[in-house]
N, C-alpha and C positions, 0 to 999 in steps of 0.2 A: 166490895171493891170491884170495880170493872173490868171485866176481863181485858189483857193486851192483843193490841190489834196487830194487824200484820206488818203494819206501815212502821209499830212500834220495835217490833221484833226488827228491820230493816235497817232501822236507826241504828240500834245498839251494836249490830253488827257492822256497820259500817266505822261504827264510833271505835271497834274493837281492831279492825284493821290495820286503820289509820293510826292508834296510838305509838309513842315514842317509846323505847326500850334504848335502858340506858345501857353504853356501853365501857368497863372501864380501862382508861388512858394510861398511859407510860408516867410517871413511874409508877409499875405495879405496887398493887399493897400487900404481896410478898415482901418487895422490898422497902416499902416501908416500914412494914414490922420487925423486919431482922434490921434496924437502924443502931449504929454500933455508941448511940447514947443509951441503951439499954443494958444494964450488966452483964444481962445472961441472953447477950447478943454474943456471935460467935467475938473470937477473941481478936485483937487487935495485928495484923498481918492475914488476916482470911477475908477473905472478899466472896460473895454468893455468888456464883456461875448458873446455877439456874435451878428448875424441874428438871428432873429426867424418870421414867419410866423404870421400873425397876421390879418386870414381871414376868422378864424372859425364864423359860424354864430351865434355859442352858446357863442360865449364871447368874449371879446379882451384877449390878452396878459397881458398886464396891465392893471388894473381896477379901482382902490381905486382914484386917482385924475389923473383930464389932463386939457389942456389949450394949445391953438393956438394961437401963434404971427408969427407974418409973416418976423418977424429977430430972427427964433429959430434958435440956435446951442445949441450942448449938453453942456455948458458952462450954458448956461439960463434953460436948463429944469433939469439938479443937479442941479444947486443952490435951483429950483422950489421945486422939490420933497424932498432936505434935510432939507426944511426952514419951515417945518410942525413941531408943540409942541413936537409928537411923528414921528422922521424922518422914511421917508419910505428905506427901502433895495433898490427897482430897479427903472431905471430910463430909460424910453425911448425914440428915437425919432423917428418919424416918416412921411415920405410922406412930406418931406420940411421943413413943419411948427408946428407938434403935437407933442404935448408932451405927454408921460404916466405914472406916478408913479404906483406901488402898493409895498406891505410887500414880496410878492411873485408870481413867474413867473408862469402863472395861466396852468392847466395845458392839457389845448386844445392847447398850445402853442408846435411850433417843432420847435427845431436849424434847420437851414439851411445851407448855403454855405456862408460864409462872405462875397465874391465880389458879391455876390446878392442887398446887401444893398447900393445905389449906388448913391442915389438920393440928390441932392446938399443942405446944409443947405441954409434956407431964408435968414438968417444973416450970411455965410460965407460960398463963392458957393467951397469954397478949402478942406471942412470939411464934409462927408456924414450925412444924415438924416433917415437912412430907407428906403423906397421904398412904392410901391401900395402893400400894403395888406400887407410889412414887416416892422419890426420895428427893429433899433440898440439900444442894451439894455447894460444899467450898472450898475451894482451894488456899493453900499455904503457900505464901509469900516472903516466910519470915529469914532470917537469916539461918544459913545453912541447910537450906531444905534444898535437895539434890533435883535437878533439871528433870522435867516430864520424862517417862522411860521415851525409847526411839530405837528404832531399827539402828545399823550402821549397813553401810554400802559396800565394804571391804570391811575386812578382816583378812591381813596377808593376804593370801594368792583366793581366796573364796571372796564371795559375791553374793550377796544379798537376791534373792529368787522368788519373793511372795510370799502371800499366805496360801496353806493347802489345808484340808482339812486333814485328820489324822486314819481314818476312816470314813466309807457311805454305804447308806441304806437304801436299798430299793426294793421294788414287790417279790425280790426273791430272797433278800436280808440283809442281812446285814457283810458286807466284803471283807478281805483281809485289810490289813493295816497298809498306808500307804510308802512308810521303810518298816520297815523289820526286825532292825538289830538297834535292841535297846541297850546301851552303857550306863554303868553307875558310875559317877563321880566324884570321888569324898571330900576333894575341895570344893564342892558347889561345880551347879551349871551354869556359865555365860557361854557368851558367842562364842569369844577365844576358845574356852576348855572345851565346847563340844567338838569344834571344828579341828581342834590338835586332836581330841580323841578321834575322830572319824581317820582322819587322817593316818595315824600313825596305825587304825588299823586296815587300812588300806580302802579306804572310802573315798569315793568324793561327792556323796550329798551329805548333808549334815541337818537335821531337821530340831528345833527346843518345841517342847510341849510343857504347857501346862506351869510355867515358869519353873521346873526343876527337873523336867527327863531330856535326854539325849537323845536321839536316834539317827543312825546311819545304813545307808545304801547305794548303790550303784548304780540302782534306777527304782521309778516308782513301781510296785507292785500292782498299781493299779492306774486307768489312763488319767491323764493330766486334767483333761475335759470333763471327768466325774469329779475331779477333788483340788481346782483352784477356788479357791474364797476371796471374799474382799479384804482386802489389807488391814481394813480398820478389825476384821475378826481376833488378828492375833496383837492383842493389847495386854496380854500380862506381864509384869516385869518381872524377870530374872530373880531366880531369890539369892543366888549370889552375887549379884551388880542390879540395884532397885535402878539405874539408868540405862539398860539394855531389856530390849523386848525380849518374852519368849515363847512367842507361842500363846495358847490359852487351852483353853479345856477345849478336847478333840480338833485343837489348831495348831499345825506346824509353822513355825517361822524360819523356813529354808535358806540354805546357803548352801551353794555348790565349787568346785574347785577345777579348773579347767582341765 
């Protein structure tokens, strides 16, 4: 065989440059494959909202219930998350076999690229599941399924104030908490029942954490400037009103009283 010449080697790589890399078009073949002519395609009233990532350390994607079988398709994890007394809004799968419900897509979560989500369902290798560290999410449509959670803007004389975070850490550690005085409330935490309990003990900030604590103060224990967050942090719904936000894990969703 005769050796390759230089001119040959030139070739090949110009040949390698120039070749065409396909690339794939809308509609993705996520969503082709969750096409709801397939059975154990999620169920009728859930629509696929997308990828999203689902690797943050501070939380999952979905929260509120989940449950692993090892024949999951999004057929079994909507039926799972709509067959709750109060149905949940989202529904996810994941990494094969995991399932995620919550009221609302929490919000350390990010959309991604839809062909990301790739990874074959346990019960139906023709149908995707998610991926490592991402999940395919859908929402419920169906009837009765209660409106996405949401801030409110009032509540009587209190006013809706942001998200803060509930505490912060820096190179000398970790600080005190940003209110203080935590209440228990045995009829469940919503806006209302925090904001009458702050009140009635002579409060006027009112902060929900984690969708079921309370806390009230006078002023923040720490400056404003260390512990405002993005809005979209405090995305968890209330466990006693799944239609009011509250807060999330180490997130305040504040309301103040003039």
């Amino acid at each position: 065989m005769s050796p390759i010449s230089l001119s040959h080697i030139v070739v090949l790589i110009s040949l390698l440059l120039h070749q065409t890399i396909a690339v794939p078009t809308e509609p993705t073949e996520l969503l082709k494959r969750q096409s709801a002519a397939n059975p154990n395609a999620a169920l009728p009233g859930w629509t696929l909202v997308g990828c999203f990532s689902d690797s943050n350390p501070a939380g999952r994607t979905l929260q509120e219930h989940t449950i692993t079988n090892p024949g999951m398709t999004p057929a079994l994890c909507t039926a799972f998350c709509g067959n709750f007394t109060t149905p949940l809004n989202f529904a996810g799968t994941e990494f094969t076999d995991e399932c995620f419900c919550d009221f609302n897509i929490q919000g350390t979560a990010t959309k991604v690229n839809d062909t990301l989500c790739t990874f074959p369902c346990g019960g139906d290798s023709t149908l995707t599941c998610g991926g490592a560290g991402l999940i395919s999410v859908f929402q419920n449509s169906n009837h009765g399924v209660g409106p996405v959670p949401a801030n409110k803007a009032k509540v009587g004389t209190w006013s809706f104030d942001g998200c803060f975070t509930a505490f912060y850490r820096d190179a000398v550690g970790t600080h005190p908490r940003s209110l203080l005085e935590r209440f228990t409330i045995s009829a469940g935490v919503t806006i209302e029942s925090c904001t009458t309990q702050c009140a009635s003990a002579g409060f006027n900030i009112s902060g929900l954490e984690f969708g079921e604590e309370c806390w009230c103060g006078n002023s923040f224990a720490l400056p404003i400037a260390n512990i405002t967050a993005p809005l979209t942090d405090c995305s968890r719904a209330c466990e006693a009103d799944h239609t009011e936000l509250c807060g999330a894990a180490s997130r305040l969703s504040v309301y103040t009283n003039p």
